[in-house]
C-alpha positions in Angstrom: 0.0 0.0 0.0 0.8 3.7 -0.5 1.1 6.9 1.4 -0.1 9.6 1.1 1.9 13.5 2.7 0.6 15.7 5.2 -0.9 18.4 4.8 -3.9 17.7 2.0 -4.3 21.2 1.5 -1.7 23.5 2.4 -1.2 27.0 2.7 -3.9 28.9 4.5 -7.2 26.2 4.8 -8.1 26.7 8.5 -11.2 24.7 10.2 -11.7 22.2 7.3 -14.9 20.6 7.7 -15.7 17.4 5.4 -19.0 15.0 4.4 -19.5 12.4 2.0 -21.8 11.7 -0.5 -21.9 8.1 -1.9 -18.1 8.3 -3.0 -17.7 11.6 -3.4 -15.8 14.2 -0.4 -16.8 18.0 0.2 -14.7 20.1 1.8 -14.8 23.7 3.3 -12.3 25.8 5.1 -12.5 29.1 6.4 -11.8 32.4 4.2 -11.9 35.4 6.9 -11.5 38.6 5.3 -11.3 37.5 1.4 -13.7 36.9 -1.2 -15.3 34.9 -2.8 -15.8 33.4 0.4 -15.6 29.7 1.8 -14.1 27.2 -0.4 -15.3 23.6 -1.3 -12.5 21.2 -2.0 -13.7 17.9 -3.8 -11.9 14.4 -3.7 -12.9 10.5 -4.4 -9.7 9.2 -1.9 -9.8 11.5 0.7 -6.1 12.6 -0.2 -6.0 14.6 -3.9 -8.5 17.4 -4.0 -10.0 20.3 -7.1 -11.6 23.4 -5.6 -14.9 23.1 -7.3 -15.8 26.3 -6.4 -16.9 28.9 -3.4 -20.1 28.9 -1.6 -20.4 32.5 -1.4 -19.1 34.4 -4.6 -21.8 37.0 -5.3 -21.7 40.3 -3.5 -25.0 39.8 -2.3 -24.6 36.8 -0.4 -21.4 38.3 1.2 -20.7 42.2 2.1 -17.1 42.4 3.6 -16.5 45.8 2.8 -14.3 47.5 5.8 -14.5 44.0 7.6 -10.7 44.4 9.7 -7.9 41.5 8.9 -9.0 38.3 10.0 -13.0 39.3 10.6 -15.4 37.8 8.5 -16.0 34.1 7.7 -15.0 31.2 10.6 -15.4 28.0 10.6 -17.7 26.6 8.1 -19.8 22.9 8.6 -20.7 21.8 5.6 -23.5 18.9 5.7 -25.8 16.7 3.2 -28.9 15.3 3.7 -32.1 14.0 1.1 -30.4 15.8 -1.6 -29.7 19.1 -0.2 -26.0 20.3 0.5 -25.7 22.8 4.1 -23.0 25.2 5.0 -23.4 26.9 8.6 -21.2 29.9 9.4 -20.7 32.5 11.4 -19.5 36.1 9.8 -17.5 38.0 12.1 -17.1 41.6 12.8 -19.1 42.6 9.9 -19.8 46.0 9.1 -23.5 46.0 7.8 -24.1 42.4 9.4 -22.8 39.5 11.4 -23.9 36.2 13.5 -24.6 33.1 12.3 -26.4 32.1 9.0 -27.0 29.1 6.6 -27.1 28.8 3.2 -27.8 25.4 0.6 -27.2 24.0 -2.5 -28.5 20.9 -4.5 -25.2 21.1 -6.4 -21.7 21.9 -4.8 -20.6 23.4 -7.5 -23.3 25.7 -6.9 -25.0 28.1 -7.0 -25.8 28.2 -3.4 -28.9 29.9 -2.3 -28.6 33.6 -0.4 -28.4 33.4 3.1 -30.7 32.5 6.1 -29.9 34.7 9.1 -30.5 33.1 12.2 -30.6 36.1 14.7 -31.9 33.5 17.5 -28.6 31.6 17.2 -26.0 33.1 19.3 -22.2 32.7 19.4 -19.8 31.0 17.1 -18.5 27.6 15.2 -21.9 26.6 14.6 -22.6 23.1 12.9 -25.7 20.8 11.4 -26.2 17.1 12.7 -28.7 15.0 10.9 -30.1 12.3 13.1 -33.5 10.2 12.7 -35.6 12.5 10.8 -34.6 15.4 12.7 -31.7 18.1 12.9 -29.6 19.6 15.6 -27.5 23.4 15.4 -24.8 22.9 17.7 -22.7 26.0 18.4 -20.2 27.6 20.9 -20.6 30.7 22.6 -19.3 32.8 25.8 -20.5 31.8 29.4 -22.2 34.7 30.3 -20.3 36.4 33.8 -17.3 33.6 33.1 -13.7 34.5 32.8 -12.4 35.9 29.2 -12.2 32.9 27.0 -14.5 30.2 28.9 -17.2 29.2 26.5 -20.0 26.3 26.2 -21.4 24.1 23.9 -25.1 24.7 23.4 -27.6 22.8 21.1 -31.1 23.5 20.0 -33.2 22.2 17.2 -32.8 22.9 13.6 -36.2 23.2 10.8 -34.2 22.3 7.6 -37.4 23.5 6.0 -38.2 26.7 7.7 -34.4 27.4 8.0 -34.6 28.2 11.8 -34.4 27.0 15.1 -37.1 25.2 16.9 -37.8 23.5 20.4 -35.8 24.5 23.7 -32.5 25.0 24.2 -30.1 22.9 26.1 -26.0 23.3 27.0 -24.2 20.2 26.3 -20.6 20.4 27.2 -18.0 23.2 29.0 -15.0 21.8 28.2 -12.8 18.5 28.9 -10.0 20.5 31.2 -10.0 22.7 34.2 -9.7 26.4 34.1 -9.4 25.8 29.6 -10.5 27.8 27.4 -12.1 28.0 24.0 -13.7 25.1 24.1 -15.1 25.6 20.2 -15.9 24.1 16.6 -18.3 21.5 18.3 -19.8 18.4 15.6 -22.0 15.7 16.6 -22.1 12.0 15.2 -23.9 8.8 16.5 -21.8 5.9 16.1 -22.6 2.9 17.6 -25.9 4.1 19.4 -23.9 6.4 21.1 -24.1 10.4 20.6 -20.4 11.7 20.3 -19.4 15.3 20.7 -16.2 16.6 19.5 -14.8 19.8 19.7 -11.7 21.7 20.0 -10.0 23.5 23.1 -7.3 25.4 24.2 -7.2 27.8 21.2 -6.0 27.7 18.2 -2.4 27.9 18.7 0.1 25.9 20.5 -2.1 25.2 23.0 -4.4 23.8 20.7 -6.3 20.1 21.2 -9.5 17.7 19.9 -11.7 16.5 22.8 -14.2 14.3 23.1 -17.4 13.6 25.1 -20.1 11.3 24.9 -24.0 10.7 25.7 -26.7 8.0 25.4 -29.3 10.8 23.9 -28.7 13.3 21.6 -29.5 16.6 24.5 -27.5 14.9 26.8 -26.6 14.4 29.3 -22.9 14.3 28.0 -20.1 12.9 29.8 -15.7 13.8 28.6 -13.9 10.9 27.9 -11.1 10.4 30.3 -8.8 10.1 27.6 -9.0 13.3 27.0 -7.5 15.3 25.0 -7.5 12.7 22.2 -5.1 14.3 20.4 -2.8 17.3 20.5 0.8 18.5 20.0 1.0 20.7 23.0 3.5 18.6 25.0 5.7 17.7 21.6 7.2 21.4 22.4 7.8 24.1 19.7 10.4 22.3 18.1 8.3 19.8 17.0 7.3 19.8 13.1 3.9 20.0 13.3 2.0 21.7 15.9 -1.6 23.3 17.3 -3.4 20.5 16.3 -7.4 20.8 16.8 -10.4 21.4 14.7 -10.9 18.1 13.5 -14.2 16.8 11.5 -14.7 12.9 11.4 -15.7 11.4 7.8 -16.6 7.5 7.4 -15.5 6.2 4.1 -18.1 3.7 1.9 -15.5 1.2 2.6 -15.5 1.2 6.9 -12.6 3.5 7.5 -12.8 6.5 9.5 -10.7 9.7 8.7 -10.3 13.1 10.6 -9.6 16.5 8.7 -7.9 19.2 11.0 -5.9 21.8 11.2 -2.4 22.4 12.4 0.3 24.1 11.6 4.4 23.9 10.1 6.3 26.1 12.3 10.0 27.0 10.5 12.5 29.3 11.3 11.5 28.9 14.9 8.2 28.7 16.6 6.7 31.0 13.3 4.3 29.9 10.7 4.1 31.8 7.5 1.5 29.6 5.7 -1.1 29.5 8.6 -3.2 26.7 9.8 -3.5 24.0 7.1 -5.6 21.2 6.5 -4.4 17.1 7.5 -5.7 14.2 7.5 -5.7 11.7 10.2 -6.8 8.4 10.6 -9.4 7.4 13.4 -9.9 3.8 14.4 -12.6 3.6 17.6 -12.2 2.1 21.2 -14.9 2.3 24.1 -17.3 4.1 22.3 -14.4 6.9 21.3 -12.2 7.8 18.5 -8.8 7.1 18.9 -6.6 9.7 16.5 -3.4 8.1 14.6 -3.8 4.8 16.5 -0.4 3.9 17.4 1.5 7.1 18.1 -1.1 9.6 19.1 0.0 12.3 16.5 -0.1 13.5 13.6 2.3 12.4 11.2 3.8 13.7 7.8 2.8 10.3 6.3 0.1 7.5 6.6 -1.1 4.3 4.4 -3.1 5.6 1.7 -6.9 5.2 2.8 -8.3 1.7 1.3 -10.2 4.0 -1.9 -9.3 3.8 -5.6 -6.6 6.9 -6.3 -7.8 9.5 -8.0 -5.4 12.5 -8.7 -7.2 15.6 -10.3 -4.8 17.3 -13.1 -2.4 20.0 -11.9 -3.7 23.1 -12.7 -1.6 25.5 -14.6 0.5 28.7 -14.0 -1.0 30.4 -17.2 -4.0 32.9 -17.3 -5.6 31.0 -19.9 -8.3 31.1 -17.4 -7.9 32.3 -13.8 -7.8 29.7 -11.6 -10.6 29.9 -8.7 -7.7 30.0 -6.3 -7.4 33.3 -6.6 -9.4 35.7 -4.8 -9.7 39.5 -3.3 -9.4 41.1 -0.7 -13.4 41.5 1.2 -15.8 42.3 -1.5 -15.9 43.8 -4.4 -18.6 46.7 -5.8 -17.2 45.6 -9.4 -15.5 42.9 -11.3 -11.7 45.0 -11.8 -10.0 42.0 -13.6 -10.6 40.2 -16.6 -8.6 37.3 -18.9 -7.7 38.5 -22.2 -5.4 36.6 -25.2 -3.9 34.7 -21.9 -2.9 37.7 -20.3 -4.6 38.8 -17.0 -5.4 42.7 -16.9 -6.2 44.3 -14.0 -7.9 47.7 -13.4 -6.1 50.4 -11.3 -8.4 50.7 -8.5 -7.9 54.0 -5.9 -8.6 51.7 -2.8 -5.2 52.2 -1.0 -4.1 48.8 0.4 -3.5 49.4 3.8 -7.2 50.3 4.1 -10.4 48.3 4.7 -11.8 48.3 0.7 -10.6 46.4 -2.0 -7.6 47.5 -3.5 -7.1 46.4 -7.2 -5.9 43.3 -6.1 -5.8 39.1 -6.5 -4.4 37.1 -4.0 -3.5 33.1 -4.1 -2.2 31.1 -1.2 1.8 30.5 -0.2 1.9 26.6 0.2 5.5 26.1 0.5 8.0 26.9 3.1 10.4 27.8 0.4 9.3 28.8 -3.2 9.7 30.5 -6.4 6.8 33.2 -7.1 7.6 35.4 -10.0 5.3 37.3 -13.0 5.7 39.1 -16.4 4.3 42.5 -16.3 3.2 44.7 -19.3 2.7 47.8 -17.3 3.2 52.1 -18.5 2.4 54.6 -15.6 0.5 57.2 -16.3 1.4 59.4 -13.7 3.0 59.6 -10.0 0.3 57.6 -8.1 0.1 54.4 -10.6 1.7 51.4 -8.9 1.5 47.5 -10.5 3.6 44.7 -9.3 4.0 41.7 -6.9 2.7 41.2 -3.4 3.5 39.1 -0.3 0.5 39.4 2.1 -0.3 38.8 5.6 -1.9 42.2 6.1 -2.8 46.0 6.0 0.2 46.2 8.0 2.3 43.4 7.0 3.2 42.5 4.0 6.0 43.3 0.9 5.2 44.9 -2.0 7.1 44.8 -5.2 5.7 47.3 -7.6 7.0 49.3 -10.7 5.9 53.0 -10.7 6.3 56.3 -12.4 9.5 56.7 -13.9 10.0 53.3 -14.7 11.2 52.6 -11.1 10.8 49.4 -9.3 10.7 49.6 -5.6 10.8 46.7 -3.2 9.3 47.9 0.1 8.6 46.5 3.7 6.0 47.3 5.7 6.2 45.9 9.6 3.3 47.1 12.1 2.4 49.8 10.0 5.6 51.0 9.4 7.1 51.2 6.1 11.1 51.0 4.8 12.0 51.2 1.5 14.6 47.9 1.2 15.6 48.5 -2.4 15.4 50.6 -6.1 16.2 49.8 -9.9 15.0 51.4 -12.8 14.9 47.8 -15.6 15.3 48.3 -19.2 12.8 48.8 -21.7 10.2 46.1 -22.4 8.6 43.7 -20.4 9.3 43.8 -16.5 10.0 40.8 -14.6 9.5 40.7 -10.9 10.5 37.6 -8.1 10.4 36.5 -4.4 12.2 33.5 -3.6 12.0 31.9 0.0 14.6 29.7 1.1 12.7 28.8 4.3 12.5 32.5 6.1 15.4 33.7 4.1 13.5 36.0 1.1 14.6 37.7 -1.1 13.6 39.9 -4.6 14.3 39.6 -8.1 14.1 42.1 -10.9 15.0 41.6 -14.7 14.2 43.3 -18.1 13.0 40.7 -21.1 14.3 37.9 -21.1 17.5 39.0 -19.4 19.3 37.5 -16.1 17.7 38.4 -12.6 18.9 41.0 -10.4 18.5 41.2 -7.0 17.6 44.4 -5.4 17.2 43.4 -1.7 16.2 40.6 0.6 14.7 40.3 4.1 13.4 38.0 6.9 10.2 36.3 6.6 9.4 36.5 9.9 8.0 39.3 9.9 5.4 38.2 7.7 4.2 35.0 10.3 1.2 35.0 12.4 3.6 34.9 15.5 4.7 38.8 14.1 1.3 39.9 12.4 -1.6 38.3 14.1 -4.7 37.5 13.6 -5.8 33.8 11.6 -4.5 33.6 7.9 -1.5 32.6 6.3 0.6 34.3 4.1 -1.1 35.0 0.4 0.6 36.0 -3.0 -0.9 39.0 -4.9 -0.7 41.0 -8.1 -1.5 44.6 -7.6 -2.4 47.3 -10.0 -3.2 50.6 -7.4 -3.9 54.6 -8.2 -2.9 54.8 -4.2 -6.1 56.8 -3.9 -6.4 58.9 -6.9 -8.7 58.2 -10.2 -7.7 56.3 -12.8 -8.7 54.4 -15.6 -5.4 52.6 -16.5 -4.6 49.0 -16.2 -2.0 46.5 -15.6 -1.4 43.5 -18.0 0.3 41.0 -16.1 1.7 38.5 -18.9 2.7 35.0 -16.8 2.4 34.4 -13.8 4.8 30.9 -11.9 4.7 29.4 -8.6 6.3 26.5 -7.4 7.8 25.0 -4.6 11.4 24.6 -4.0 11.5 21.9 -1.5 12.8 18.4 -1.8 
């Protein structure tokens, strides 16, 4: 038999939440502050998986417009049942509306309908359990009067018809550990006659963990394993590989086997993560009426046996622009499409939207999903005046992030900005023609490329990624790539050709 590498879906896919259908796998992870918004990842062995699409990618299912850096969507459940796809989810911080909503879709391709608000449903991580003809919303929320941090588990029933909650409501769970906190992302399943609860706790950091509790009826009274936690990395230490394990979602396969998707993270460098909490896969084998993660060492590893399903790889997608890749995205969302695909070339529109602010900036962003990497494009690009700016992007946020733009006077500048302070880190002015533009990453070590045609790179500075980790920035996402065409504030109606576009990843 196989293996298969950890993680499934790296780079920045945070709170992945999985169901089956017959043979086919859905998959959604969180998207915060970018749009579209909530991805679904599809796979028939559990282990290769195409992004089908997003669940919400019209502007009026999703306004994110001045939502801050890592507000908006968290933690997705996505569900089937008699036909119908379900994705609960709870908006954060938003500036016209927030709380917790669902929204459905015969197809998970789409389209998915607009969503149902449910203003009765209070706190966070909510989820969808399907059990005897009827349906359960499970969420987490703060205790009222508790200490910063503690939280419960509450349930309540759900009208799949109606889309809204029924019946009385009744608190399940407070957490598996003394004095912990966040206890969070709670699903339900019935396995063996038995209801089992699992959520996270502890925070999603180092900290991080997957408990467990258990009940003979689905309101409870439920009871923590004393196992628990079933699983986490918090007493590997920081030098460990992998780490902040939690947020898991069980799947059964057609064939017997159980699987968890979770998140944790691949600290390098030090204890710092540049591509944010990533998506694993674990397998779950059960004992005393609980689920035992990684059976035989307790953690996860880089590699497992392939799960017993027929391979199926999807085909690579390509660096081109032939058609852009629903990978990319923007940042929150935007009043109007700025970007388009022409004769393989991707143009995009100089937008005023400066992009330390809270709009959208005339931006698309992909994923970093290797500690070290190539990212480098071809750019077709004449400034019309002082304020005109196209080029290359690293991104963690508003205030972190690397920007490698070409500007008036046929100046390239490569400029740092750290906790909202900026430093200009290098100049060159490239020969006529077609400008190229680079970051490589040699683990934290970075630096930029510049180069005229098809003539040799130059580099024009370099700097530590650090500064670019969650450790130094904040907040919930990983580090994302993005091409940039900006008026920094001023009208324009120029745009930015960008020619090629490669990424790849330069570990062994």
């Amino acid at each position: 038999m196989g293996q298969f590498e950890n993680p499934v879906l790296p780079g920045s896919h945070p709170d992945p939440s999985v169901c089956r259908v017959g043979s086919d796998y859905y998959l959604v992870t969180s998207t915060f502050e970018y749009f579209p918004g909530l991805p679904v990842h599809h796979s028939r062995d559990l282990v290769h998986w195409r992004l089908l699409g997003h669940v919400l990618d019209r502007p009026s299912q999703l306004r994110l417009r001045g939502v801050r850096p890592s507000g908006g969507l968290y933690a997705p459940t996505i569900r089937h049942h008699d036909g119908v796809f379900y994705v609960a989810c709870t908006l954060v911080d938003g500036v016209e509306r927030s709380g917790n909503f669902v929204v459905t879709a015969t197809d998970p391709a789409g389209p998915w309908s607009e969503p149902h608000w449910l203003p009765e449903a209070s706190g966070f991580d909510p989820s969808l359990f399907f059990d005897d003809g009827r349906a359960w919303w499970t969420a987490t929320r703060e205790v009222p009067g508790g200490s910063p941090g503690q939280t419960e588990v509450w349930l309540r029933e759900f009208d799949p018809v109606t889309v809204e909650l029924v019946g009385d409501e009744h608190v399940l769970w407070t957490g598996a550990v003394r004095d912990s906190v966040w206890l969070e992302a709670p699903h339900l399943y019935e396995v063996d006659g038995r209801y089992v609860l699992l959520c996270a706790e502890g925070g999603t950091d180092f900290e991080h963990s997957v408990v467990v509790a258990t009940a003979d009826a689905v309101t409870g009274p439920y009871r923590g394993s004393p196992l628990n936690p079933v699983l986490t990395h918090r007493h590997l230490g920081r030098d460990h590989p992998i780490a902040a394990t939690g947020h898991a979602d069980l799947v059964r396969t057609q064939r017997g086997e159980w699987f968890a998707v979770l998140l944790a993270t691949r600290p390098y460098g030090g204890y710092v993560y540049n591509l944010g909490r990533e998506t694993f896969l674990v397998p779950v084998t059960w004992e005393a009426g609980g689920p035992v993660f990684s059976p035989g060492t307790g953690r996860v590893e880089m590699t497992y046996d392939l799960p017993d399903l027929p391979p199926y790889p999807w085909p690579e997608p390509g660096d081109d622009f032939g058609a852009l890749d629903p990978a990319w995205m923007v940042l929150r969302t935007p009043d109007e499409r700025f970007w388009s695909v022409t004769e393989g070339r991707l143009r995009v529109r100089l937008r005023p939207d400066p992009i330390t602010g809270l709009g959208t900036p005339g931006a698309v962003f992909r994923r970093q999903q290797h500690r070290s990497f190539h990212v480098s494009c071809e750019l077709d690009f004449s400034p019309a005046g002082p304020s005109e700016l196209a080029g290359l992007l690293l991104w963690q946020n508003n205030d972190h992030h690397v920007r490698l733009l070409l500007g008036a006077g046929r100046e390239v500048t490569l400029v740092r900005r750290e906790g909202g302070r900026e430093e200009v880190l290098g100049r060159t002015s490239p020969e006529e023609g077609l400008v190229r533009l680079c970051f490589e990453a040699a683990g934290q070590e970075h630096r930029a490329l510049v180069a005229s045609g098809a003539g040799e790179w130059q580099e024009i500075g370099a700097f530590d990624g650090r500064m670019l980790s969650t450790q130094a920035a904040g907040g919930f996402t990983g580090v994302h790539i993005g091409l940039l065409a900006s008026s920094e504030g001023e009208p324009s109606t120029s745009c930015a050709d960008f020619v090629s576009f490669t990424y790849r990843g330069l570990e062994g």
